[in-house]
TORPA-768244 format. One record per residue (C-alpha): residue in three letters; x, z, y negated. Coordinates in Angstrom, 3 decimals. Layout:
<rs>
@type=ALA&u=X&w=Z&v=Y
...
</rs>
This chain:
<rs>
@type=UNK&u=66.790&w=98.563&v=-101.484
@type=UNK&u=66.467&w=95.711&v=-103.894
@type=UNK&u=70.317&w=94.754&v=-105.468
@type=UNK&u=71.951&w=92.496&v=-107.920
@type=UNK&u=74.970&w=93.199&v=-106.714
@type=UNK&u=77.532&w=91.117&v=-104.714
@type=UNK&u=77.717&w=92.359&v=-101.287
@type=UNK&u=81.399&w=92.604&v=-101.214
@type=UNK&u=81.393&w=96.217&v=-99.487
@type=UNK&u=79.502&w=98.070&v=-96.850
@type=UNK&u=78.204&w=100.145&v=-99.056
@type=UNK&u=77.089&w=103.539&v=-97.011
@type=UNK&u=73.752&w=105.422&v=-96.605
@type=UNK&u=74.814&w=107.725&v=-99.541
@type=UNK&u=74.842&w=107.822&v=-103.548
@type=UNK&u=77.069&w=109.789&v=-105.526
@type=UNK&u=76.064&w=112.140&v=-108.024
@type=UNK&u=78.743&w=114.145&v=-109.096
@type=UNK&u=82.067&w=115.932&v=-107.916
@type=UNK&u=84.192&w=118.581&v=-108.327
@type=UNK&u=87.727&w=119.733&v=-106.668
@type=UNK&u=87.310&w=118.526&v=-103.221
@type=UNK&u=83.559&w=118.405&v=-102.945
@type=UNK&u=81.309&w=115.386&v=-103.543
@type=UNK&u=77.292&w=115.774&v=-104.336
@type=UNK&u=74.663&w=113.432&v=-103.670
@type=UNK&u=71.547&w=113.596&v=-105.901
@type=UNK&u=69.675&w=115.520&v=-103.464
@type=UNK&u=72.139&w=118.355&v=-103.557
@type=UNK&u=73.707&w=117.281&v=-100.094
@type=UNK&u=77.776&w=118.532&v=-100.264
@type=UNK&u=80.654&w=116.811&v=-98.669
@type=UNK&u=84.093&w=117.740&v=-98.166
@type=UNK&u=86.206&w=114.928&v=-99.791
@type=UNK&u=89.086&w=113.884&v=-97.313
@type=UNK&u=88.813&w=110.283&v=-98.935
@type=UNK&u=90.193&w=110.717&v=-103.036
@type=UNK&u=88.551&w=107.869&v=-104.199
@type=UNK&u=90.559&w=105.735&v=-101.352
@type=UNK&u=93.593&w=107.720&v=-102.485
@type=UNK&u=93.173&w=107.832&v=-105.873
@type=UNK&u=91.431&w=111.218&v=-107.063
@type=UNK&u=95.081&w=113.258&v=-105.787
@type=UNK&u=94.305&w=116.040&v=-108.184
@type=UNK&u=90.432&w=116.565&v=-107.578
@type=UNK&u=87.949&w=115.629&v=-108.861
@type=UNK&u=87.138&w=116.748&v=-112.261
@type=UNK&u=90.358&w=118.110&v=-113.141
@type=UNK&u=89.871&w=120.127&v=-116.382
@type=UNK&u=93.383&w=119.375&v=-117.787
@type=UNK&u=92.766&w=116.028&v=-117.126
@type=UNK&u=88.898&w=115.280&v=-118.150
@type=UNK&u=90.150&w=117.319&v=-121.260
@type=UNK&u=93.135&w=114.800&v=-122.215
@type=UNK&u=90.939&w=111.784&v=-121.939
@type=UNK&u=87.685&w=113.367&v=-123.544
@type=UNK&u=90.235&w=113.812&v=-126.672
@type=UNK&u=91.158&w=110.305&v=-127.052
@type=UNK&u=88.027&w=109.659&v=-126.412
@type=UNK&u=86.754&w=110.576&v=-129.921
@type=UNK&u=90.250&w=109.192&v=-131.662
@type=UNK&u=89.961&w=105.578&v=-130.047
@type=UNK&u=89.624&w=103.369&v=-126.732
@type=UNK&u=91.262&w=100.486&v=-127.857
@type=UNK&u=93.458&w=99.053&v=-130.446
@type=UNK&u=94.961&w=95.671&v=-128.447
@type=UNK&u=98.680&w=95.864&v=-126.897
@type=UNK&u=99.689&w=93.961&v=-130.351
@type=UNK&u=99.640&w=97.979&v=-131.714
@type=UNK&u=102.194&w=100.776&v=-130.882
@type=UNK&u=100.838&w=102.787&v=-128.667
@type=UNK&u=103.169&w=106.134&v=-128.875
@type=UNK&u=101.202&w=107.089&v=-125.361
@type=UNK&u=102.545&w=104.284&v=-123.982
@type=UNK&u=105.697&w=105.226&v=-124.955
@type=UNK&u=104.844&w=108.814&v=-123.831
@type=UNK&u=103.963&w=107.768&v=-120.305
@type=UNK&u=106.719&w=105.404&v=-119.869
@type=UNK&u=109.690&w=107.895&v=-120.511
@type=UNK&u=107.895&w=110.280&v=-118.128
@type=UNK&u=107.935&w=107.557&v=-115.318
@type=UNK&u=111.352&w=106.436&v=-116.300
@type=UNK&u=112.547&w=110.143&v=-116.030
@type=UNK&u=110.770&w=110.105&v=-112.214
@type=UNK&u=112.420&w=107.215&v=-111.060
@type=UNK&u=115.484&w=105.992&v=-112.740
@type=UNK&u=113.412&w=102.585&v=-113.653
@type=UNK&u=113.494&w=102.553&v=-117.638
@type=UNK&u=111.229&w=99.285&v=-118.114
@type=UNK&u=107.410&w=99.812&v=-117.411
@type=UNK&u=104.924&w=97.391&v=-117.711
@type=UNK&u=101.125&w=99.077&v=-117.674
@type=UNK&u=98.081&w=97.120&v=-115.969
@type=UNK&u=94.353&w=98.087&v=-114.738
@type=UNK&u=94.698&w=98.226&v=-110.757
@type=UNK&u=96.961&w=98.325&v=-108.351
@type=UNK&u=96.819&w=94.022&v=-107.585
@type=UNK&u=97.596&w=93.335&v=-110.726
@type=UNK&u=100.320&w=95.587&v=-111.055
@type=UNK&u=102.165&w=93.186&v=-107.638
@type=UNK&u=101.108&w=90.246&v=-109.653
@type=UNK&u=103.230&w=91.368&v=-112.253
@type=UNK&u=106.122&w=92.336&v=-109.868
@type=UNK&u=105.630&w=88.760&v=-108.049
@type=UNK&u=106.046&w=86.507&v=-110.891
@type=UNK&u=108.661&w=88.888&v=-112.254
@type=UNK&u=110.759&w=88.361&v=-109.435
@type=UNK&u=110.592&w=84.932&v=-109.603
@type=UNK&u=111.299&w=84.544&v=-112.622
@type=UNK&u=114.654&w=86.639&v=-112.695
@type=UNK&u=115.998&w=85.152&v=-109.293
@type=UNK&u=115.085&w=81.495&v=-109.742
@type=UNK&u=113.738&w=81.679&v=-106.376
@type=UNK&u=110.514&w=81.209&v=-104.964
@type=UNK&u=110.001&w=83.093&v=-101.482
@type=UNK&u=108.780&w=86.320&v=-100.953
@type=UNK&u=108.769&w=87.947&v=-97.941
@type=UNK&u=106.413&w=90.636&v=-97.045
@type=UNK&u=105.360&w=92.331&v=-93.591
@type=UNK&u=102.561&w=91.641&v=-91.056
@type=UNK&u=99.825&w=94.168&v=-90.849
@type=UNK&u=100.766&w=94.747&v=-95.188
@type=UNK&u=98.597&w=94.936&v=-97.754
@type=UNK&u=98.976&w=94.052&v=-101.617
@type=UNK&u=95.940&w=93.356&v=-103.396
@type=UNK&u=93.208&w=90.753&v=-103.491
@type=UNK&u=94.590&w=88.415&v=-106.735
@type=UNK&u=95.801&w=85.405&v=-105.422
@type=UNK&u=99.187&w=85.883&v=-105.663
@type=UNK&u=99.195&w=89.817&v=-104.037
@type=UNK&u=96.706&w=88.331&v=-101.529
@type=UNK&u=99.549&w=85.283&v=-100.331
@type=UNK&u=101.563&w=88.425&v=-100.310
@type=UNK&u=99.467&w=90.525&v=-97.980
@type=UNK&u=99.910&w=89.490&v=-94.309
@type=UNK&u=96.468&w=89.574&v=-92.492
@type=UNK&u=95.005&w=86.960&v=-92.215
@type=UNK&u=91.223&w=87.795&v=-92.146
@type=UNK&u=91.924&w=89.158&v=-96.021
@type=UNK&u=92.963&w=85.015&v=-96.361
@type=UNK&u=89.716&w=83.757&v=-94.871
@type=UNK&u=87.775&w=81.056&v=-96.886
@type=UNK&u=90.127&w=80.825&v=-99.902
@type=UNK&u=92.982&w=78.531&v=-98.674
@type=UNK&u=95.181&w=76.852&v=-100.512
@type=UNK&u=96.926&w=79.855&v=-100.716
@type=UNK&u=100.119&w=79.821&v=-103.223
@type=UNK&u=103.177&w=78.546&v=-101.728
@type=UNK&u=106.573&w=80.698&v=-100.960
@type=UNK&u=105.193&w=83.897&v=-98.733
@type=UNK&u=106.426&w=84.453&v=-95.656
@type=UNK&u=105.357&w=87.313&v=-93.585
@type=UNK&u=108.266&w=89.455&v=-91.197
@type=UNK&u=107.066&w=91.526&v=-88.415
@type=UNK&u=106.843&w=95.646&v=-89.929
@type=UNK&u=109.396&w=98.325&v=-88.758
@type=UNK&u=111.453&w=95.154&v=-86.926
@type=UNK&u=115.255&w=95.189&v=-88.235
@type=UNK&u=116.044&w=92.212&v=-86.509
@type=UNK&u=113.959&w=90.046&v=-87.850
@type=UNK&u=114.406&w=91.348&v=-90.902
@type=UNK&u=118.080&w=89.489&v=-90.812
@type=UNK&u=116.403&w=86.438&v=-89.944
@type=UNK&u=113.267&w=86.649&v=-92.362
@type=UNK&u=115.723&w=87.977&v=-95.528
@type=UNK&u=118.021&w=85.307&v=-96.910
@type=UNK&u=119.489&w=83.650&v=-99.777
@type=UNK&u=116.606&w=82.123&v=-100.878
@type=UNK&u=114.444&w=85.157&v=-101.062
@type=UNK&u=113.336&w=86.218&v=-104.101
@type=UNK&u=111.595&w=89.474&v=-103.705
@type=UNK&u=110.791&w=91.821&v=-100.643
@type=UNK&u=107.677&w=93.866&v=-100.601
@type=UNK&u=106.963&w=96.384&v=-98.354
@type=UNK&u=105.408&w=99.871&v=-98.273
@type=UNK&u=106.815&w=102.519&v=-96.536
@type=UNK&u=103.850&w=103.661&v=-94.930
@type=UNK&u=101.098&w=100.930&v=-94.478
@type=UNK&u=98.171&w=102.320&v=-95.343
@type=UNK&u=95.135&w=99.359&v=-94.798
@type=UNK&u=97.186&w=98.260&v=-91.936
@type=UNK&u=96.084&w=101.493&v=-89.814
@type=UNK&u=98.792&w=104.191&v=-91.762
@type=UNK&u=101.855&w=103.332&v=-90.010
@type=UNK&u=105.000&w=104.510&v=-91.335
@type=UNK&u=107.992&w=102.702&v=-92.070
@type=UNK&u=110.887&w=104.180&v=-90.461
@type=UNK&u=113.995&w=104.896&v=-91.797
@type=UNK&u=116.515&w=102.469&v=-90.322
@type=UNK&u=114.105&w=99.658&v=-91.302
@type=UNK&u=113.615&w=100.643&v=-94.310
@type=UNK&u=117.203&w=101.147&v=-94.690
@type=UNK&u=118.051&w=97.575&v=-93.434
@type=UNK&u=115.369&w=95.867&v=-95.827
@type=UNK&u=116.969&w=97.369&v=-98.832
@type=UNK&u=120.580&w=96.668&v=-97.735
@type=UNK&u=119.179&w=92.719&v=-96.623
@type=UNK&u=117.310&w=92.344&v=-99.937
@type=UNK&u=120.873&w=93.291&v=-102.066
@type=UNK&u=123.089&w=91.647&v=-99.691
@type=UNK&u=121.228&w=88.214&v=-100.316
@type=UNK&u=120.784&w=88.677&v=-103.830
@type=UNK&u=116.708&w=89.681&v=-103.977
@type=UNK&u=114.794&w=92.033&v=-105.092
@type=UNK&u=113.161&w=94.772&v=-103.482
@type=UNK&u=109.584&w=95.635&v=-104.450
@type=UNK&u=108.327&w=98.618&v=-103.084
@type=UNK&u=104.547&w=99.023&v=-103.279
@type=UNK&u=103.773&w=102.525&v=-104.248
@type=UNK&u=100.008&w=102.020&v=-104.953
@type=UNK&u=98.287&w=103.942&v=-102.138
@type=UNK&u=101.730&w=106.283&v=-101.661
@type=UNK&u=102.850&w=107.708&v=-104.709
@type=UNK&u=101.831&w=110.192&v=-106.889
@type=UNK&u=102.356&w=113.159&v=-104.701
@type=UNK&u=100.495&w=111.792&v=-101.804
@type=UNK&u=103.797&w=111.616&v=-98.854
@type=UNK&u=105.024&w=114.778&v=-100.089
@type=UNK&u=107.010&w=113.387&v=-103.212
@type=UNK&u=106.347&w=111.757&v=-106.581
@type=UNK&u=107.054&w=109.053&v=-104.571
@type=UNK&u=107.329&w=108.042&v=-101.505
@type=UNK&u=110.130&w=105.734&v=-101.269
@type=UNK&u=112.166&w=109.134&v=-103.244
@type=UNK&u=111.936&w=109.935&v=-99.137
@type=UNK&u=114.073&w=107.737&v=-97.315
@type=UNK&u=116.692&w=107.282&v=-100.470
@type=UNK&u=116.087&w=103.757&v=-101.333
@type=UNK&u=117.145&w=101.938&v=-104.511
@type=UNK&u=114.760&w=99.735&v=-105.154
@type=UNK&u=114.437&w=97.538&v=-108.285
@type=UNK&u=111.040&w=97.475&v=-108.924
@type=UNK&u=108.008&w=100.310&v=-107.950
@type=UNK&u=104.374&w=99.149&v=-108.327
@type=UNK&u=101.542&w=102.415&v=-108.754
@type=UNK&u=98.168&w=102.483&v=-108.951
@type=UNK&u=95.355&w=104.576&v=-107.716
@type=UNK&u=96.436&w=108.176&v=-108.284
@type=UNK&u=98.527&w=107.469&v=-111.285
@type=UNK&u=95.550&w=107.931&v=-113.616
@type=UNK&u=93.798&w=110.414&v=-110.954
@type=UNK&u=91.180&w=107.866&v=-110.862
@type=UNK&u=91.080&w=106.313&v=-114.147
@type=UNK&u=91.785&w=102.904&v=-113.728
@type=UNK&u=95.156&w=102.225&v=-114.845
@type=UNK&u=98.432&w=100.733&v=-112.778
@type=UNK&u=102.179&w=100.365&v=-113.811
@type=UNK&u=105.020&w=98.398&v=-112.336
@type=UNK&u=108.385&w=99.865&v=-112.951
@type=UNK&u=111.782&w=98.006&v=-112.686
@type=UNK&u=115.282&w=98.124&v=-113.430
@type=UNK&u=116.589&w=97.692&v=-117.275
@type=UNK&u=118.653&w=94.919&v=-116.291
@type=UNK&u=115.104&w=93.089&v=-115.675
@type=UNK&u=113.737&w=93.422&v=-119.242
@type=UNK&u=115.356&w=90.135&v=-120.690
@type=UNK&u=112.375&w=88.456&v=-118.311
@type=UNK&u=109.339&w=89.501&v=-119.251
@type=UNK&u=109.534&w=88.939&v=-122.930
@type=UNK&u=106.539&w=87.940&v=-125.823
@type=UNK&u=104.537&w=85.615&v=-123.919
@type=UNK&u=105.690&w=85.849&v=-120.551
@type=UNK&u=102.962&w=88.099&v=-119.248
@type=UNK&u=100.083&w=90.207&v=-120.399
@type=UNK&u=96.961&w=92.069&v=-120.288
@type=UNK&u=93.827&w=92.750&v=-122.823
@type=UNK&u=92.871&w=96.464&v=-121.331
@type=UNK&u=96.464&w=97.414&v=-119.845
@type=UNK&u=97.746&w=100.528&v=-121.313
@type=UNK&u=94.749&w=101.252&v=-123.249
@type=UNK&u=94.943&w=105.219&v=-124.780
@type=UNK&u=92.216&w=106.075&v=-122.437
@type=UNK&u=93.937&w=105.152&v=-119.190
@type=UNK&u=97.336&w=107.052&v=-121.267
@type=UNK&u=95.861&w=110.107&v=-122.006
@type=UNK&u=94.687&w=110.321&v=-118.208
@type=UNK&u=98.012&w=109.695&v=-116.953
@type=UNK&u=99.691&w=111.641&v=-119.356
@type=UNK&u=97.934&w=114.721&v=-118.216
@type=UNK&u=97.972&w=113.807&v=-114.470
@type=UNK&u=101.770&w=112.996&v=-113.837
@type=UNK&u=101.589&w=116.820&v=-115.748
@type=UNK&u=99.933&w=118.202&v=-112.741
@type=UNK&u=101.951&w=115.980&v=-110.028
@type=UNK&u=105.142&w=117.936&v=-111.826
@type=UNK&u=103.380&w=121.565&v=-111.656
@type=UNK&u=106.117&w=123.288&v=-109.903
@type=UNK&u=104.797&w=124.491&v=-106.400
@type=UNK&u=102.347&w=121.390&v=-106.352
@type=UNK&u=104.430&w=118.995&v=-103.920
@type=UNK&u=106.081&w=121.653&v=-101.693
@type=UNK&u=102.407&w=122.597&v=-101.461
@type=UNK&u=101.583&w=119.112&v=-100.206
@type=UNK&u=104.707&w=119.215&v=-97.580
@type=UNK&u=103.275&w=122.946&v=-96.366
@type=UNK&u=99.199&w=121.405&v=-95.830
@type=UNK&u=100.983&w=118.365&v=-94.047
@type=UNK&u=103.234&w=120.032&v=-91.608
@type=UNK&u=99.728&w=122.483&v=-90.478
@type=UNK&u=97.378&w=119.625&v=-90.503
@type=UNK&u=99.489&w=117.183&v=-88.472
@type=UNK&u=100.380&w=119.893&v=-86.215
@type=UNK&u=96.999&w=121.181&v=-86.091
@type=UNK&u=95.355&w=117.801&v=-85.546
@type=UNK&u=98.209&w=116.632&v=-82.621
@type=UNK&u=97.371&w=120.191&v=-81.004
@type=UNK&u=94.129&w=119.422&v=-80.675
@type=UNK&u=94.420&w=115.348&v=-79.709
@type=UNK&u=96.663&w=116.444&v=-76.982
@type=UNK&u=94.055&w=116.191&v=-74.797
@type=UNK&u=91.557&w=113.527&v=-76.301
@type=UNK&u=90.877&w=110.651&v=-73.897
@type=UNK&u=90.073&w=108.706&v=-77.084
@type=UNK&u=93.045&w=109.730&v=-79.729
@type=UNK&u=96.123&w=107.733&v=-79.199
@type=UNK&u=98.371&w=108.877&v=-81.831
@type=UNK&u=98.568&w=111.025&v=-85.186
@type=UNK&u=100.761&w=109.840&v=-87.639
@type=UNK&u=101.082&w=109.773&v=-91.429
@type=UNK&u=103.324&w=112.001&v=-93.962
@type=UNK&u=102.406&w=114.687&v=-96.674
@type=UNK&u=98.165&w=114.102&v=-97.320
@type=UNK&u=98.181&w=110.538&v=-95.966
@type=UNK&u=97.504&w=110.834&v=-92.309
@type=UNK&u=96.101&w=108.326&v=-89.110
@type=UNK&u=94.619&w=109.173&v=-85.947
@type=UNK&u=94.495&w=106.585&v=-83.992
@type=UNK&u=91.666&w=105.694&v=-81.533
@type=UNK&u=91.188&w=103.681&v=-78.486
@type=UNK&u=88.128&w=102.349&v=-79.930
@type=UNK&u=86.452&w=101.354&v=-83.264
@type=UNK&u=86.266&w=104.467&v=-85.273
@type=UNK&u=82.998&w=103.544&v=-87.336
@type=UNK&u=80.562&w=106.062&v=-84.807
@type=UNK&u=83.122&w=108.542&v=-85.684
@type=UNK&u=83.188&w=108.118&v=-89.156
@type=UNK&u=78.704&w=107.845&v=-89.084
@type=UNK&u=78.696&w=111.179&v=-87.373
@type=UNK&u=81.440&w=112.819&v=-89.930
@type=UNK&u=78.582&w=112.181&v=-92.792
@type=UNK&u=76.514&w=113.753&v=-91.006
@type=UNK&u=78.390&w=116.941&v=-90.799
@type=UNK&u=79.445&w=116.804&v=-94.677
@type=UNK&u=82.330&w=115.419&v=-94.467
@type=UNK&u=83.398&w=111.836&v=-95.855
@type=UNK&u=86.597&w=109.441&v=-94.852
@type=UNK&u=88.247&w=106.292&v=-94.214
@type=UNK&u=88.793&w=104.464&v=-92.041
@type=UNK&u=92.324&w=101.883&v=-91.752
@type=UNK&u=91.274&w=98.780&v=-89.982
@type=UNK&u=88.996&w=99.219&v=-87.125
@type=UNK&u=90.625&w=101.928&v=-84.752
@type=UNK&u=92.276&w=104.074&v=-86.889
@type=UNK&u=90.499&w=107.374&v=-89.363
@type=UNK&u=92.129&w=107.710&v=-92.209
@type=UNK&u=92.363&w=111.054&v=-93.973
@type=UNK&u=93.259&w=111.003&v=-97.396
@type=UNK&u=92.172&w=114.727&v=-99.283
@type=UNK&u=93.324&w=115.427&v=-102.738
@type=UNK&u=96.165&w=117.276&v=-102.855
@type=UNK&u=94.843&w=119.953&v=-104.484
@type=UNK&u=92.566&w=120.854&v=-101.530
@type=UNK&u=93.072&w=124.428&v=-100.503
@type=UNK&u=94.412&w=125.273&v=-96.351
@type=UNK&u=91.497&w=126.781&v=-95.569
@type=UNK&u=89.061&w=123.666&v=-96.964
@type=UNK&u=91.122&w=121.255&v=-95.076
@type=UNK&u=91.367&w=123.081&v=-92.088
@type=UNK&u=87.948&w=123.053&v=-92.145
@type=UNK&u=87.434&w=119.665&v=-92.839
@type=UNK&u=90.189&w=118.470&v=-89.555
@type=UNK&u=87.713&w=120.514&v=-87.442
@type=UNK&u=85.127&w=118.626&v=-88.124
@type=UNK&u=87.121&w=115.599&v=-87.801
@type=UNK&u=87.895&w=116.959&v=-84.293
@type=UNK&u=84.530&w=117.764&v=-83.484
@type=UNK&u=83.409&w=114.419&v=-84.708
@type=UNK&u=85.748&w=112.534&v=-82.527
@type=UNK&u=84.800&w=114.507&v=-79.667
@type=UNK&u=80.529&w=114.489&v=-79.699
@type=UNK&u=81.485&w=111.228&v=-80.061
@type=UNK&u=83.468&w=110.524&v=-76.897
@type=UNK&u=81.110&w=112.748&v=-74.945
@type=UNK&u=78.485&w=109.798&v=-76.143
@type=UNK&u=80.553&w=106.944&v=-75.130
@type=UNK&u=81.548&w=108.740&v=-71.604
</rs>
């Protein structure tokens, strides 16, 4: 097919048409069970009436006005993400890389320092700054120089934490479950030992909630898990249910550094992107929503470990609340080729791992449905390698 367009993905053998709830349609009426979101990003479903409804009002009152107005949404959205997290100073961006960019040079600025440490295997966006910041290498490839002051700690090591964390750190950033690394999860004494390094030597910790908040572990965030303190949150992706919007969230004690001038963005905060997230942090909060998320996790990684038991080709499941990994002993691209082929559409997390990433909305008996063909997937698919 003839394109104008970069070829910056792998774009697959299928064109979307529409969506609704957990179910995606091509134009010739094809249907697909949705464990994907939009790469984590549609968490409600898709087409969310309360939702399409909030932004197809402001639609019709106004897209833009420039950040030099008041925007009472803004204000709106801000106390509602400041009553979620204890952080009362909100900055609102367009994606999730420019929402680290923000919490990068805000760092710096308020420590006087210039490192940042982040973990191998992490990922933070593809700006130049969140890129230094992410440590794999093949995301570097072909754009060296890369800025200065990043230095990358091995994940889920609390030993070298001590060694990587020191006075002259300015900022940690980690994520507490990597999710482009292969969905590995932080655990709990090294999360522990990051924050306690970071206020120990006088940094900042950054916690990068883009792909793991909103609902998606289980909480409105996922940090809100392990009882960490940290002094700035970036969010992206699900915040505006797949509106493009982002926010980083710190600590009042941090506003005095980002004054008139000091950073900024045309689109950021626009009504359009407020009245989405308005109405979507309205649905995260529905009671019964998140205890639902906890309920489908505990079945589906029981379910799915069950049934990997005995797999000659699964080497782990792992994950928390709707953001799961199975792990394979070889590149899980066949897998994910066959899965289309049986109506079903996901992710995968590197090059051996499947990652399933459903809107929390989905119903038991639609995800159960959609792990069994995951299952079956992985196992016509072994049969063909054997």
């Amino acid at each position: 097919m003839s394109t104008h367009l970069f070829p910056t993905y792998k774009r697959w053998d299928l064109t979307f048409e529409s969506a609704n709830g957990d179910t995606i349609t091509t134009p010739d009426g094809r249907e697909f069970i949705d464990l994907m979101s939009g790469i984590g990003t549609v968490n409600m479903g898709h087409n969310h009436p309360e939702i399409v409804g909030a932004v197809e009002k402001q639609l019709h009152r106004g897209w833009h006005g420039s950040n030099f107005f008041q925007y009472d949404q803004q204000e709106q959205v801000a106390a509602q993400l400041a009553d979620m997290t204890g952080l009362h100073r909100v900055f609102f961006a367009n994606s999730g890389t420019e929402a680290n960019e923000a919490a990068i040079k805000l760092a710096r600025k308020a420590t006087g320092r210039e490192e940042i440490v982040s973990f191998t295997q992490s990922f933070h966006g593809r700006t130049y700054g969140s890129m230094a910041a992410t440590g794999q290498a093949k995301i570097h490839e072909g754009y060296a120089p890369l800025p200065d002051g990043f230095t990358y700690a091995p994940y889920n090591d609390t030993e070298q934490a001590e060694k990587y964390i020191t006075s002259d750190t300015a900022a940690v950033i980690v994520e507490t479950i990597q999710g482009e690394g292969g969905v590995v999860p932080g655990t709990q004494a090294f999360l522990e030992k990051v924050d306690t390094l970071a206020k120990a030597n006088g940094a900042l910790l950054i916690i990068d909630e883009v792909q793991t908040g909103m609902g998606r572990t289980g909480e409105q965030f996922s940090y809100q898990k392990f009882g960490l303190d940290p002094d700035i949150v970036t969010v992206a992706k699900g915040l505006g249910n797949g509106f493009p919007v982002a926010a980083m969230m710190g600590k009042e004690a941090l506003q005095s550094y980002f004054g008139p001038g000091s950073h900024g963005t045309t689109l950021g905060g626009n009504p359009l992107a407020m009245a989405a997230v308005h109405a979507t942090l309205n649905v995260l909060n529905t009671p019964g929503l998140l205890s639902g998320v906890e309920a489908k996790s505990k079945h589906a990684l029981q379910h799915l470990r069950e049934q990997c038991e005995a797999s000659e080709m699964v080497t782990e499941v792992r994950g928390a609340g709707l953001m799961i990994g199975i792990a394979c002993g070889q590149p899980v691209a066949p897998i994910l080729t066959k899965l289309q082929e049986k109506g079903v559409v996901a992710l995968p997390a590197g090059e051996k791992v499947i990652r399933l990433l459903p809107p929390l909305t989905i119903s038991e008996e639609r995800l159960a449905q959609g792990l069994d063909t995951v299952m079956g997937a992985i196992k016509e698919t072994a049969k063909t390698k054997a």
